[in-house]
C-alpha atoms as an extended CHARMM CRD file, in Angstrom:
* protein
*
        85  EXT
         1         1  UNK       CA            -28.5770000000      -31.4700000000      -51.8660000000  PROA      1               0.0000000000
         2         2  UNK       CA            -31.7440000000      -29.5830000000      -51.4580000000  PROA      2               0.0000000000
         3         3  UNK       CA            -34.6700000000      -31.4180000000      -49.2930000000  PROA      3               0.0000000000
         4         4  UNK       CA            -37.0020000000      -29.8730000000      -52.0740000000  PROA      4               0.0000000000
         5         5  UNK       CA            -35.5590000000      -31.7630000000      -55.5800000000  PROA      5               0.0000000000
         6         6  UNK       CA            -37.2970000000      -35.1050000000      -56.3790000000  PROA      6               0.0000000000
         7         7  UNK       CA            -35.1520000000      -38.5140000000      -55.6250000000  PROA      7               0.0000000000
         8         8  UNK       CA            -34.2280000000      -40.0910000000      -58.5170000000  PROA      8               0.0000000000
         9         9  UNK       CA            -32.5290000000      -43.6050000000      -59.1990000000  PROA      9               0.0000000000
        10        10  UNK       CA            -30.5850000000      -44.4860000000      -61.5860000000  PROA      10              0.0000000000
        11        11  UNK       CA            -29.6620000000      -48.4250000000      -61.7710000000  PROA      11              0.0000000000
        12        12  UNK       CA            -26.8390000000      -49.0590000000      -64.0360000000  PROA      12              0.0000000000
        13        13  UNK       CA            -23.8320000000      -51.1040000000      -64.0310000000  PROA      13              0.0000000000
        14        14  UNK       CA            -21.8750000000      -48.7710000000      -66.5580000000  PROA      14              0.0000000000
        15        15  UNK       CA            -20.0630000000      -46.2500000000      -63.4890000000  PROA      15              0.0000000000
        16        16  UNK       CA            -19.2290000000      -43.6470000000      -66.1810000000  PROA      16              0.0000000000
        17        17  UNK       CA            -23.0890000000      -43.4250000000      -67.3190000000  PROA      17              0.0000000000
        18        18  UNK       CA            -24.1720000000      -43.5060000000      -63.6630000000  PROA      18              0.0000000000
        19        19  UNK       CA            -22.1200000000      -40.6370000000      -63.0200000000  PROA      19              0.0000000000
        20        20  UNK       CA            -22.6640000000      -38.5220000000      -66.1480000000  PROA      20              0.0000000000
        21        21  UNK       CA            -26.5710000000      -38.7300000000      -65.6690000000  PROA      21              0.0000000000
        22        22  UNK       CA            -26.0030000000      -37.3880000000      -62.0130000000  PROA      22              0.0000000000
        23        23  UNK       CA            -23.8410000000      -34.7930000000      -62.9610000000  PROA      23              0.0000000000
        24        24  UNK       CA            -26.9550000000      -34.1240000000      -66.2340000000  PROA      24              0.0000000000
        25        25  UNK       CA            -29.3040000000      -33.7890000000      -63.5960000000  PROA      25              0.0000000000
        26        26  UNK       CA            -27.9220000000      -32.6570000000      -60.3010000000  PROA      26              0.0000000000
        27        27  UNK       CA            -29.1520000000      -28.7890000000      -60.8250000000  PROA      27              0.0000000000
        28        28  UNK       CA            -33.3070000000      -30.7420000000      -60.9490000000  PROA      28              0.0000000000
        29        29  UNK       CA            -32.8640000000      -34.0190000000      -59.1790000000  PROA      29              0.0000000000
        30        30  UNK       CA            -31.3720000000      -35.3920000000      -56.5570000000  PROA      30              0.0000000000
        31        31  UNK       CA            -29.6870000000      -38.4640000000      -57.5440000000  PROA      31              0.0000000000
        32        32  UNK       CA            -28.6060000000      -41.8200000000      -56.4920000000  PROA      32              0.0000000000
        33        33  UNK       CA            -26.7610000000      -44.7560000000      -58.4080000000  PROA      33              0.0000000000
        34        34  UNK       CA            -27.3970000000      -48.1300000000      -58.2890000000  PROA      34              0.0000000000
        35        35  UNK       CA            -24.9140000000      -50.3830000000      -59.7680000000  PROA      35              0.0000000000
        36        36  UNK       CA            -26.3770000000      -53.5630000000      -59.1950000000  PROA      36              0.0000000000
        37        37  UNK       CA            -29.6750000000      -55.0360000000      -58.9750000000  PROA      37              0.0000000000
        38        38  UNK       CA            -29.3320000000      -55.7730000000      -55.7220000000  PROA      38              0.0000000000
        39        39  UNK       CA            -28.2560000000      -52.1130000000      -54.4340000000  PROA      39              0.0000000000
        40        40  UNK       CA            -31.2500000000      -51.1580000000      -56.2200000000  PROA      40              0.0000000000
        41        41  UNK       CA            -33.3650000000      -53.5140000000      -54.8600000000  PROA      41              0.0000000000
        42        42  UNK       CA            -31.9130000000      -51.9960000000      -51.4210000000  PROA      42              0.0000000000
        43        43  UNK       CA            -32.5940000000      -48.6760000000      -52.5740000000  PROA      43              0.0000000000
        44        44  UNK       CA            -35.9950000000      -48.8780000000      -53.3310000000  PROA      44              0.0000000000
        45        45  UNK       CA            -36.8050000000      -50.8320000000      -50.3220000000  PROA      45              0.0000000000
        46        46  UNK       CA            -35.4770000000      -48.7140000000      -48.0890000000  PROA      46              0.0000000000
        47        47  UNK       CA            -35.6470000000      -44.6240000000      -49.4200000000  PROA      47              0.0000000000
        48        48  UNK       CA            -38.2410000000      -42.9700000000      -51.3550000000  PROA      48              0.0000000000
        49        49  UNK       CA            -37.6850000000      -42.2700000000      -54.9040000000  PROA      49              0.0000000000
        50        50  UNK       CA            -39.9450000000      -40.0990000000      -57.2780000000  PROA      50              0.0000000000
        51        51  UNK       CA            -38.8110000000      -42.4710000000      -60.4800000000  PROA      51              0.0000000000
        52        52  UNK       CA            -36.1660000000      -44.6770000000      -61.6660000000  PROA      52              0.0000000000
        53        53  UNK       CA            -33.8610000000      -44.8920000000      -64.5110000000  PROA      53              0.0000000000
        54        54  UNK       CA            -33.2950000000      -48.3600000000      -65.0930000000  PROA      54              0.0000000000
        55        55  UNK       CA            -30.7950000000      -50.2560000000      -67.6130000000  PROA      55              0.0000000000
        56        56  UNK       CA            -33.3250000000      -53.0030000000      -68.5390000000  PROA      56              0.0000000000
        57        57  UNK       CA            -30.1880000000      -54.8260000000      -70.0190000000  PROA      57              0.0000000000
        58        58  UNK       CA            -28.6270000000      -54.8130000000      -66.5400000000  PROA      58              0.0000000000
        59        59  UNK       CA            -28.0250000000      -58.9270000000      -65.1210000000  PROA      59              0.0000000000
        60        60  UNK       CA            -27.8650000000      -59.7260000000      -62.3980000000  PROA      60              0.0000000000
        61        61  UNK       CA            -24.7210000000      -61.8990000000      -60.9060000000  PROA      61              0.0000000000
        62        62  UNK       CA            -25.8430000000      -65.3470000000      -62.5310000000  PROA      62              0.0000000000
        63        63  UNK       CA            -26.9150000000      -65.8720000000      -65.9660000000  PROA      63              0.0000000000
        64        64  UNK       CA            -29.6620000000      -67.1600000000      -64.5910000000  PROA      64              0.0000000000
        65        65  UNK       CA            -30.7980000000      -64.3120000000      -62.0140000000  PROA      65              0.0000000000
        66        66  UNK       CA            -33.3580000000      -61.7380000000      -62.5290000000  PROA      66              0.0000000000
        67        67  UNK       CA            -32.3320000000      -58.6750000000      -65.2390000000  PROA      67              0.0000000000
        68        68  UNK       CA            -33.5800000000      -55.5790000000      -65.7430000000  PROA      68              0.0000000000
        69        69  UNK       CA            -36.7960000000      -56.0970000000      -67.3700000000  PROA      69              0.0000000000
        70        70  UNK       CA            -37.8320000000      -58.5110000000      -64.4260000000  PROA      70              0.0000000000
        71        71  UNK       CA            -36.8860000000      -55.7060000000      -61.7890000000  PROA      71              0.0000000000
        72        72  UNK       CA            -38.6970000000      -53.6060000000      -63.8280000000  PROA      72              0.0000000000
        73        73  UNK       CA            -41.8840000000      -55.7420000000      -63.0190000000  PROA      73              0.0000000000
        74        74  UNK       CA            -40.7690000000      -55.9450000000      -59.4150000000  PROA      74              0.0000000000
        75        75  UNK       CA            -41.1730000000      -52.0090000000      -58.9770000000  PROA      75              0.0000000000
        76        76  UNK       CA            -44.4100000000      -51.5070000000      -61.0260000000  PROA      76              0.0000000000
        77        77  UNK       CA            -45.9790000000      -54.4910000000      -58.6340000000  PROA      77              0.0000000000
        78        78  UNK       CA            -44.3390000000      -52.7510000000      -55.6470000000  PROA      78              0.0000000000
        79        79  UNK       CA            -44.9780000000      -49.3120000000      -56.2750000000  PROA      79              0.0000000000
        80        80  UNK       CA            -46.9980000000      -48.9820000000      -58.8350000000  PROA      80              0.0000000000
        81        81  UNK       CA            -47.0980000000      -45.2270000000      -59.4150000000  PROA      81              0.0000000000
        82        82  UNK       CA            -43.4610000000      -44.9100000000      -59.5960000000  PROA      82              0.0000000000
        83        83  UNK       CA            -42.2850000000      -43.7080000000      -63.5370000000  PROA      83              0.0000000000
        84        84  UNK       CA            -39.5510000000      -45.9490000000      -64.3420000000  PROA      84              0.0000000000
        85        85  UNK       CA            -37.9540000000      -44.9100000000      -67.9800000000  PROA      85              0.0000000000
């Protein structure tokens, strides 16, 4: 991948989405997929990303862990200027 295409994530636990939107926007993004909350919590911890694609549906491992929605909150506290769709 080219050094000079923006870092997007895409959190999703659907594989076959993950992998369609990468292959959508491969020739303008560079792309990574979470499939968990906690790779993408990982993710955006530890690499720079210039927005997010998150499944606001998405649960985490308990029914009563944190879903999308809640990581949602987690990134616009974190990283405010960060577009999340």
């Amino acid at each position: 991948m080219s050094e000079n295409l923006d870092r997007i994530l895409i959190v999703d636990d659907d594989e076959l989405f993950g992998r369609t939107l990468t292959k959508v926007l491969t020739q303008r993004f560079e792309t990574e997929v979470a499939g968990s909350l906690d790779s993408a919590r990982t993710a955006v911890a530890e690499r720079i990303f210039h927005g997010v694609l998150l499944d606001v549906r998405l649960r985490g491992p308990k029914s009563d862990d944190t879903d999308g929605l809640t990581f949602l909150q987690e990134i616009q506290n974190s990283r405010p200027l960060m577009p999340v769709v």
